[in-house]
N, C-alpha and C positions, 0 to 999 in steps of 0.2 A: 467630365469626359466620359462618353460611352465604355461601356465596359466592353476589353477588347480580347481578343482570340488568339488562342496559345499555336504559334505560327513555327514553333518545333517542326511536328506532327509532317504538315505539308513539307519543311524543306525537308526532313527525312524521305518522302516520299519519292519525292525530287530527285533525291538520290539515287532510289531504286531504280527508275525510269530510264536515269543515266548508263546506269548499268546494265538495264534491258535493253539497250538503246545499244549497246556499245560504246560509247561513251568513257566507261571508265571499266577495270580489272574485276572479277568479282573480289582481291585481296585489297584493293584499295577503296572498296564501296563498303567492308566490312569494316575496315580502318576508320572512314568517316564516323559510319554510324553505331560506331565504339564512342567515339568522340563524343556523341550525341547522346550518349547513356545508354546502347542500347548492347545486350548482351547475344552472344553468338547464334543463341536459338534463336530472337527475338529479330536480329539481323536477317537471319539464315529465311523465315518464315514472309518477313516484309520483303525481301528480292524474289521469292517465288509468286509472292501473292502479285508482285508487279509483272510477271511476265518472264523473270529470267532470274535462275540460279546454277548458270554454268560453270562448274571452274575454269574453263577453256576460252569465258567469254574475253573477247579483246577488243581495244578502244579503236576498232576500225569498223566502218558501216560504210552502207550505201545511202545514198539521197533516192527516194523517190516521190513521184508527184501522181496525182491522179488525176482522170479526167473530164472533172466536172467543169462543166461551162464557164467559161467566165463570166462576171456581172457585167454589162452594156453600159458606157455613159462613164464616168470620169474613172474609172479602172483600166480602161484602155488608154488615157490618155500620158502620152511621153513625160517621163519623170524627169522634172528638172532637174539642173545640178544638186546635190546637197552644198548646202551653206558649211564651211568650215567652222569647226567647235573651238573654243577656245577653255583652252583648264584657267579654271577663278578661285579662288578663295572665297569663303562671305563667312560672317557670324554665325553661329548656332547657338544653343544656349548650354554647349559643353566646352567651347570653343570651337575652331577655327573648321568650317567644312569646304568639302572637294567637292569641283562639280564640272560639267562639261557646258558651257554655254553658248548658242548659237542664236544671233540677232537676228530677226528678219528684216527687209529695207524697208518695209513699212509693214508694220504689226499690224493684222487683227484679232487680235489677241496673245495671251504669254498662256505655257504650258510648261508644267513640272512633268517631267520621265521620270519612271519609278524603275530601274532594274530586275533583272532577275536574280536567281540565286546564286548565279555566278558574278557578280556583281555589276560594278564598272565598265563595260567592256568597247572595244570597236564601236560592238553592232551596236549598241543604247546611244554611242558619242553619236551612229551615223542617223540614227531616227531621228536625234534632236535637229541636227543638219537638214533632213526631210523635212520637217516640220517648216523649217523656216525659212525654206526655199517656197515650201506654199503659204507663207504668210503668218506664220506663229512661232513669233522669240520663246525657244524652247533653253528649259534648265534642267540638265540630269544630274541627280544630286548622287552621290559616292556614299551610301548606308552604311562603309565601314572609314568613315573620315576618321573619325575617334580611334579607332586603331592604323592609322598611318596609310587609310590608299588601299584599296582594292588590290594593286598592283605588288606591294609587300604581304600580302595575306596568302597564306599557303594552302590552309583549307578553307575556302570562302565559306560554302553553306554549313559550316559549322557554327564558327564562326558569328555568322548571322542568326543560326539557331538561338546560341546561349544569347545574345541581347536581349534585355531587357523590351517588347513591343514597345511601352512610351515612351523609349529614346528613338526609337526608330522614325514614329511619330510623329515627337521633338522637332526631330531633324528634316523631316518634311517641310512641317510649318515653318521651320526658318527659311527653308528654299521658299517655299509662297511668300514670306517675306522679303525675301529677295528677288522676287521675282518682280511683287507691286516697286519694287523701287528702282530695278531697272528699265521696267516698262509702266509707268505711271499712267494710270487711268485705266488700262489693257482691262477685261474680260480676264478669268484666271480659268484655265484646266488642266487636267493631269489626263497620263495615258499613261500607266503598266503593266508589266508583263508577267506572268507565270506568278512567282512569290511577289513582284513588283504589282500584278493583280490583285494580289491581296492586299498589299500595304494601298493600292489604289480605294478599293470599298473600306477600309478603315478610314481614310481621307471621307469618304464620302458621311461616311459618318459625324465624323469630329471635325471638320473644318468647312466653314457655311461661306466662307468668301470664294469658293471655286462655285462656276457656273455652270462647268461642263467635265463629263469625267467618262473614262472608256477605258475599263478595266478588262485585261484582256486573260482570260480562263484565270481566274483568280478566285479563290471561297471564302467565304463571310463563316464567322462567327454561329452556333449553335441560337436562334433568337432573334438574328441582327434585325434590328430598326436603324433609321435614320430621324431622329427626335430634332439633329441642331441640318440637317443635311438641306441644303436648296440647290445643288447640282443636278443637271438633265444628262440622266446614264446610259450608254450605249454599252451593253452587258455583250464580248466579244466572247464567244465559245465553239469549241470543233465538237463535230458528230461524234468522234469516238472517244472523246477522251470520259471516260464514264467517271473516275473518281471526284471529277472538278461537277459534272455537269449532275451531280444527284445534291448541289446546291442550288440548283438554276431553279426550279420554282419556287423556293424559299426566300430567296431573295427579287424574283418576281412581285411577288404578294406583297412583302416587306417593302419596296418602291411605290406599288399601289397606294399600299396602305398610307405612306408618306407623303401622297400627294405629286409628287416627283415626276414629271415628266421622262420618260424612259422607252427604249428600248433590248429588246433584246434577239442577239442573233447570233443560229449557229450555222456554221460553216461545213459546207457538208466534203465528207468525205477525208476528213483530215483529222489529226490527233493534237495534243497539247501537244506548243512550242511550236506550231506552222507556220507561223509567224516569222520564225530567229533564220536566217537567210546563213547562217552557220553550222546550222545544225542537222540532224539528217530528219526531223518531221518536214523542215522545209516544203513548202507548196505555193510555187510561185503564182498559179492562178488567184486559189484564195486567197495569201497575201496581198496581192495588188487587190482584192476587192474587199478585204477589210481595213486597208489605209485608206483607200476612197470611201468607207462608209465610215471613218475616222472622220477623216477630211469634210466629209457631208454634214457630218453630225457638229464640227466646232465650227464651220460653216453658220450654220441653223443657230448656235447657243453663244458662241463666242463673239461672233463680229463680220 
């Protein structure tokens, strides 16, 4: 197994952002990343370096959008219903894992969702639903199954911090194993988000039966090669988010180098998490033109 990337660091960061964001207290961002090991100065210096170390700051924000064009051609086109997900059980190799799954009525291919740092949520159950209303039985797997559910976990990106990466993994590959057995024959790819981006290019690394992969602002490893990796990557990244995207030519060249069919694109005018349609980066233009350059890309590699 590739040697893989100490994935702390980024949910701590996560944090900050949250907190720059308004998102969460500045007393409950220091709470977290107490948790996390990290001491008051060390906290105090990492929420300034993100943008925000207010005391006064409070978990109310605004949404805004900017107004870059939209992409022409299947980004305009009306979004089907989402497919209803249904909560599954499957094997893992610590035992029993959670997950959200949604059938398409005729597959062209099956896809692993990889969550963010907030884990489990609505918005991951309703991508999967997306997915499979345009034709890919999608599985989002529950990265804290082993601790009882997303839904019982009180500080998620802690939490997910202290895991161990190759249980994390682990538990991927079992979803891909459960994915080839409910969808036998299928095409297999992954699409994650934020921390679920990362756990996506770890996948791309370590697991050569995905054919397609579209990791969305997620960072690689100090090094990263793909040695076992035969996946064709659509590398999903915003114009501002500067801490993800000073990976982006490293893992460029690293794709090159691999032989790997790839692209890469960023989205202009948006920050990490433009994507999460909950959150306040939100930007429903680029969103709708990066599910369609989703859509294009397992199109082209899946079926």
């Amino acid at each position: 197994m590739t040697p893989m990337r100490d994935h702390a660091p980024y949910l701590a960061e996560e944090v900050a952002h949250d907190h720059a964001d308004g998102l969460m207290t500045r007393r409950d961002a220091l709470r977290q990343l107490g948790l996390m090991g990290f001491g008051v100065v060390g906290a105090s210096a990492l929420l300034a370096g993100c943008g925000s170390d207010d005391d006064t700051a409070s978990a109310t924000t605004t949404t805004t959008t900017t107004t870059a064009a939209p992409s022409p051609g299947p980004a305009a086109t009306p979004a089907r219903p989402a497919v209803a997900t249904q909560a599954v059980t499957y094997a893992g190799t610590r035992g029993q894992l959670q997950g959200a799954w949604a059938p398409a009525a005729t597959a062209r291919g099956a896809v692993l969702v990889v969550h963010e740092n907030r884990g489990l949520t609505d918005h991951i159950r309703s991508i999967a639903g997306r997915l499979a209303a345009d034709g890919y039985s999608a599985l989002a797997v529950d990265l804290l199954s082993e601790e009882g559910g997303t839904a019982g976990v009180e500080n998620v990106p802690t939490v997910l911090g202290a895991k161990p990466v190759e249980r994390l993994v682990d538990d991927m590959v079992s979803t891909v194993d459960e994915l080839e057995r409910r969808q036998r024959g299928a095409k297999l790819g992954t699409v994650g988000f934020g921390f679920g981006g990362t756990m996506t290019w770890l996948m791309v690394e370590n697991e050569p039966r995905l054919a397609a992969a579209a990791p969305f602002y997620g960072q690689v490893r100090t090094g990263v090669d793909f040695p076992r990796g035969k996946a064709a990557v659509l590398g999903v990244y915003a114009e501002l988010d500067g801490r993800v995207n000073g990976t982006r030519d490293q893992v460029k060249a690293a794709l090159d180098d691999a032989g790997l069919p790839n692209e890469i694109r960023t989205f202009p005018g948006v920050d990490h998490a433009f994507f999460d349609d909950t959150g306040p980066r939100y930007n429903e233009t680029q969103a709708a033109a990066a599910y369609a350059a989703v859509l294009d890309w397992f199109g082209r590699h899946l079926g």
